[in-house]
Legacy VTK file of the C-alpha trace (Angstrom):
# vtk DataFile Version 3.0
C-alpha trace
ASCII
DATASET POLYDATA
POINTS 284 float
7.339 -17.754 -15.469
5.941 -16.057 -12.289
3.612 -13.603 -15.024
2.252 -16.573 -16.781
1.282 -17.883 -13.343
-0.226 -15.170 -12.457
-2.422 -14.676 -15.908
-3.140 -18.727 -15.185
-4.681 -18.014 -12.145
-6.565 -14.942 -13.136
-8.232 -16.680 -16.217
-9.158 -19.607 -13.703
-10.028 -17.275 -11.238
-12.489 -15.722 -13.920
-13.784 -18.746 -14.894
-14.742 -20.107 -11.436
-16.579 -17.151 -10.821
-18.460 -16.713 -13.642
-19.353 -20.302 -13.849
-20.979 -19.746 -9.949
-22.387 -16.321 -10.742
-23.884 -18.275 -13.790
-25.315 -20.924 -11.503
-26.683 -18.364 -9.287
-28.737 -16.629 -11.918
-29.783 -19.341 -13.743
-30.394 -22.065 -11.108
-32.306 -19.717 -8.577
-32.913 -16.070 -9.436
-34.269 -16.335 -12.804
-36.724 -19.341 -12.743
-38.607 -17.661 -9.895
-38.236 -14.196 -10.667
-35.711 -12.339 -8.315
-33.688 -9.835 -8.870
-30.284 -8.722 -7.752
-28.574 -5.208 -7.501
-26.287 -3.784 -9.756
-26.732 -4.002 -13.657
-27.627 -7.495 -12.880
-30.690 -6.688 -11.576
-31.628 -4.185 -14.272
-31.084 -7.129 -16.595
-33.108 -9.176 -14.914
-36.249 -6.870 -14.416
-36.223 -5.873 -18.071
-35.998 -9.662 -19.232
-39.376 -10.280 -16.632
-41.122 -7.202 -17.953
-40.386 -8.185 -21.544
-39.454 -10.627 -24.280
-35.863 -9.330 -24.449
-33.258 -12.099 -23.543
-31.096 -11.440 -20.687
-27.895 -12.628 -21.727
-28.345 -10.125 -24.614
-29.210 -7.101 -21.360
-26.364 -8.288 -19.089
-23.732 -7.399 -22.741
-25.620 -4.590 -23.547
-26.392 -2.993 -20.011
-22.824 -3.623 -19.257
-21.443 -2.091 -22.944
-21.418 1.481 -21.765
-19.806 1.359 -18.289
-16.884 -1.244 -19.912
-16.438 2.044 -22.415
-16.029 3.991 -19.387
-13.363 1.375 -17.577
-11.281 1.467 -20.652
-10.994 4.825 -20.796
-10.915 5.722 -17.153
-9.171 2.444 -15.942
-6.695 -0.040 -16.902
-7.057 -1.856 -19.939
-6.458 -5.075 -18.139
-9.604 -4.724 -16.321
-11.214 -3.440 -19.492
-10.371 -7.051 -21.406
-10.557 -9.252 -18.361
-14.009 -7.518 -17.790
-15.012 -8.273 -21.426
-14.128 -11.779 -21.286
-16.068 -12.401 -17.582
-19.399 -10.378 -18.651
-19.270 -11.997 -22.453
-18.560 -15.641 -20.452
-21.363 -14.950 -17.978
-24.239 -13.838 -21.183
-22.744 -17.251 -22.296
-23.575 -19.200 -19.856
-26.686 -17.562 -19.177
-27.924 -18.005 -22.885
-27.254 -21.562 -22.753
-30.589 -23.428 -22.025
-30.307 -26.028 -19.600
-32.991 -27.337 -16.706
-31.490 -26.463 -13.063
-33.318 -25.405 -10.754
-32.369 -26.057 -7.308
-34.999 -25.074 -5.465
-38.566 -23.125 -4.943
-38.109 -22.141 -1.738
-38.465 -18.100 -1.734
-35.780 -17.610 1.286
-33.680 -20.416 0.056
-33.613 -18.868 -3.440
-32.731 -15.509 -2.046
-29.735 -16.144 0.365
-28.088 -19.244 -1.583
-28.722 -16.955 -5.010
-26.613 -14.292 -3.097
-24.273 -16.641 -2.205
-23.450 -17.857 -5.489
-23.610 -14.456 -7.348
-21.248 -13.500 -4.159
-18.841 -15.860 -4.720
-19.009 -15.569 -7.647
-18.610 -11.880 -8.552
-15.956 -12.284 -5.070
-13.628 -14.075 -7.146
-14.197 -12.133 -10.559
-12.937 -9.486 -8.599
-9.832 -10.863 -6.793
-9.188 -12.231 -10.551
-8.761 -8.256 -11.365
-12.080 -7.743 -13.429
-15.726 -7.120 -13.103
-19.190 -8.527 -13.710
-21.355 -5.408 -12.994
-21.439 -2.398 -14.774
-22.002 -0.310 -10.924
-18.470 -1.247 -9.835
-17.050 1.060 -12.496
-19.516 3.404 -11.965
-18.968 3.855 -8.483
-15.220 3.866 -8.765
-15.648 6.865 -11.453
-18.322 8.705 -9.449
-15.978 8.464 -6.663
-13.388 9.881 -7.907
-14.622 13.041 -9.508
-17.360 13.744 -6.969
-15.769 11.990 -3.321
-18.943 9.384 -2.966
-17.837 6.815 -1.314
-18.208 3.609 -3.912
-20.592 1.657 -1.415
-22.744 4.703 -1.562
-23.372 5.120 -5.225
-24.126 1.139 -5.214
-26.638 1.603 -2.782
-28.383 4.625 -4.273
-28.674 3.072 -7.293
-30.053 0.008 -5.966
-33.009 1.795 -3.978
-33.794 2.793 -7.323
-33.902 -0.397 -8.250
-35.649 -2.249 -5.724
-38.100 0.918 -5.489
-38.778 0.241 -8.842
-39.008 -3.653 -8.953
-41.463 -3.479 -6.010
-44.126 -0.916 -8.157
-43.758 -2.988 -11.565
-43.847 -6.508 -9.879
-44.699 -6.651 -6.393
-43.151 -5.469 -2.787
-42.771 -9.562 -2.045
-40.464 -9.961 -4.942
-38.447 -6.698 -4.335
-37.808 -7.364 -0.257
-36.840 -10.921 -1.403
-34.299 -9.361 -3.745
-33.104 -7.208 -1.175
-32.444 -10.071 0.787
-30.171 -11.463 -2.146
-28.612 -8.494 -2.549
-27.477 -8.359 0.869
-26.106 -11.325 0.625
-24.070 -11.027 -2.559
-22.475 -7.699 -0.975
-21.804 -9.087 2.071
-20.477 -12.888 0.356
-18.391 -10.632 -2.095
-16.397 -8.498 0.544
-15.973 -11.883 2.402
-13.966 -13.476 -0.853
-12.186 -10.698 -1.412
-11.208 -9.518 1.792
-10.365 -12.952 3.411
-10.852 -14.838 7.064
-8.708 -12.236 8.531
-10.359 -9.357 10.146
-7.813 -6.829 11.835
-8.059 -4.296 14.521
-5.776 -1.604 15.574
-5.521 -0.711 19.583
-3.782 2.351 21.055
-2.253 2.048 24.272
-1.714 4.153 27.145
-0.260 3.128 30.854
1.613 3.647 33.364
3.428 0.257 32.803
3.948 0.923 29.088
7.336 -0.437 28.367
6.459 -3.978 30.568
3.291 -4.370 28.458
5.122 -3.550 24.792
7.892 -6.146 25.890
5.159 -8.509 26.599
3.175 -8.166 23.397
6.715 -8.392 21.399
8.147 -11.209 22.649
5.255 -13.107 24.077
2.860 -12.249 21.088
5.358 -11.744 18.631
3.385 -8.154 17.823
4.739 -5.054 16.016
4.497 -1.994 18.045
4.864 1.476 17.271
5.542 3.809 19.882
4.678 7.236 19.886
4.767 10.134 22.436
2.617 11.644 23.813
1.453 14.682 26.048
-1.614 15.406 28.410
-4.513 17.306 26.930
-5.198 18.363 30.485
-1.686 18.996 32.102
0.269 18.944 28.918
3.589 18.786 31.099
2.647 14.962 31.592
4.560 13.337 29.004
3.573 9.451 28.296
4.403 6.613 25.796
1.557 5.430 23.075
1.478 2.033 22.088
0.290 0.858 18.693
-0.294 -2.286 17.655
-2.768 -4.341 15.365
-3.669 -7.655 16.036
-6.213 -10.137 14.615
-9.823 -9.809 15.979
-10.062 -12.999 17.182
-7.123 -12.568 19.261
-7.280 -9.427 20.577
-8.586 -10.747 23.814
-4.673 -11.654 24.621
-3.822 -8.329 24.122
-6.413 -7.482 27.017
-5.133 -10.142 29.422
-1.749 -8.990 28.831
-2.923 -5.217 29.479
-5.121 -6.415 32.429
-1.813 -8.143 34.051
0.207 -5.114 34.360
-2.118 -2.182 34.608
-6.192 -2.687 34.657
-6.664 0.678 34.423
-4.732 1.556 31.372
-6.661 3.413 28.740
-7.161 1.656 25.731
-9.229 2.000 22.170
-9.404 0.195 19.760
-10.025 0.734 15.598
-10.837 -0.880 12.532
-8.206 -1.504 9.752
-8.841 -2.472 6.039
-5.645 -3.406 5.038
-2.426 -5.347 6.268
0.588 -5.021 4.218
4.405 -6.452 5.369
5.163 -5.362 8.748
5.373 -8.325 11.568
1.905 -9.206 11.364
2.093 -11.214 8.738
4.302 -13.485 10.709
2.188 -13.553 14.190
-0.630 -14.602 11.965
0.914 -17.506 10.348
1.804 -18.624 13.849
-0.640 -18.679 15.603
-3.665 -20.221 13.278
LINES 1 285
284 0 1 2 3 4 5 6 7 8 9 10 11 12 13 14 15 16 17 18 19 20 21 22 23 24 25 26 27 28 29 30 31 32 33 34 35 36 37 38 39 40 41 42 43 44 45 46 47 48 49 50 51 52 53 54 55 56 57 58 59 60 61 62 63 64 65 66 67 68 69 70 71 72 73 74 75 76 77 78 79 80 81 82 83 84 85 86 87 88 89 90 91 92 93 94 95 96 97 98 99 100 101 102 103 104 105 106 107 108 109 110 111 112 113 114 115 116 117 118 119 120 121 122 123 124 125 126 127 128 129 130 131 132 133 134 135 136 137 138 139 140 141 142 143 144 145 146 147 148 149 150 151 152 153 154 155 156 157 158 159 160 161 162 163 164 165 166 167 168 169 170 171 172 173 174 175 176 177 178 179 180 181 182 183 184 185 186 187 188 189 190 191 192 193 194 195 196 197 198 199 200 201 202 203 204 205 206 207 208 209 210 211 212 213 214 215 216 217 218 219 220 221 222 223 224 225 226 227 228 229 230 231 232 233 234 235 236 237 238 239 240 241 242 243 244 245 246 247 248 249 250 251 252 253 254 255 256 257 258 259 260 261 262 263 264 265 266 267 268 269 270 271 272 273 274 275 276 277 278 279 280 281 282 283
């Protein structure tokens, strides 16, 4: 029961996507001539340059680089990727009049919104609607690129080359797009919650993790620690990670007990189990 949920929701997750990515393309970009990044884009630039239609470029463009997830990845992204791009050239082949506006900076941050969205959910749905994601996550693992990195060298390229063939206008508008379909996709699949680590060190250590447990309902991890300086001063580190938005209490709490404690703070990507979890629920 719970797998055919979860094959349910991926198939409607799929479909939502596409269908948005869909209206993205064919509502904004491609009746007034923008581009996007990724294979996308390519598809898009050869279909202005040419006669060639682009629902055939986004199955053909894409062809090679699903070859390369089925043999590098799992073959659940393979199919669910076949399914999404073949969908999306679908969609995109079927001719219909919607065009939503002819606005140049409307076109290029609500056309990155729906291709983020869009391509957000694809992704959260466990497959992908660009060609570059697979490439990236290959690249990356043979060579150590980060993923973001090969994207982003490969859609200078691009733009470099969209802005000698049609014009620099077109190309910084697409950039613009682009921008906004990254930064829309990592939103989706990343979520409203936005964490933050802080380390910890005072002289009233144990009154401030009692505080941030039982007040804050917090997990913290204490570690020790000694002096770089005198290294016969031995001293408690606390570790917690809190929501961004809330980690304001943690000051206050800090600030009541010890307002010269010394304190940093750090990004974290991911949250799994733990008592955070919990605090969040609670509080929002």
């Amino acid at each position: 029961m719970n797998t055919t949920f979860q094959h349910t929701k991926s198939i409607f997750g799929i479909a939502v996507g596409v269908v948005l990515a869909a209206i993205g393309l064919k509502a904004l970009l491609l009746p007034n001539g923008f581009l996007d990044g990724g294979v996308t884009g390519v598809s898009l630039l050869i279909s202005l340059i040419s006669s060639i239609d682009i629902s055939l470029l986004i199955l053909l463009i894409n062809a090679p680089f699903l070859v390369m997830a089925y043999m590098s990845l799992s073959k659940s992204v393979f199919w669910k990727s076949l399914i999404a791009i073949i969908l999306l050239s679908v969609l995109v082949h079927i001719d219909y009049n919607l065009v939503l506006t002819s606005d140049k900076l409307l076109i290029a941050v609500f056309g990155g919104l729906f291709l983020g969205l869009g391509i957000g959910l694809t992704i959260r749905a466990g497959a992908v609607l660009d060609g570059t994601e697979v490439m990236g996550i290959l690249l990356a693992r043979r060579f150590g690129f980060t993923i973001g990195s090969v994207i982003l060298t490969f859609n200078i390229v691009l733009f470099s080359i969209a802005a000698l063939i049609i014009n620099i206008d077109t190309a910084m508008y697409s950039i613009i797009t682009y921008i906004v379909t990254s930064k829309v996709t990592d939103f989706v699949i990343e979520g409203f919650d936005d964490y933050i680590g802080i380390n910890i060190i005072s002289k009233s250590n144990q009154e401030i993790k009692t505080v941030l447990t039982n007040q804050l309902g917090l997990g913290v991890t204490v570690y020790k620690g000694y002096g770089g300086y005198n290294s016969e001063s031995e001293y408690m580190v606390l570790s917690t990670v809190i929501n961004r938005i809330d980690i304001s209490k943690v000051y206050d709490i800090i600030d009541n007990y010890d307002n010269t404690a010394f304190c940093y703070e750090f990004d974290v990507n991911k949250i799994r189990g733990g008592v955070l979890k919990k605090y969040i629920s609670s509080v929002h």
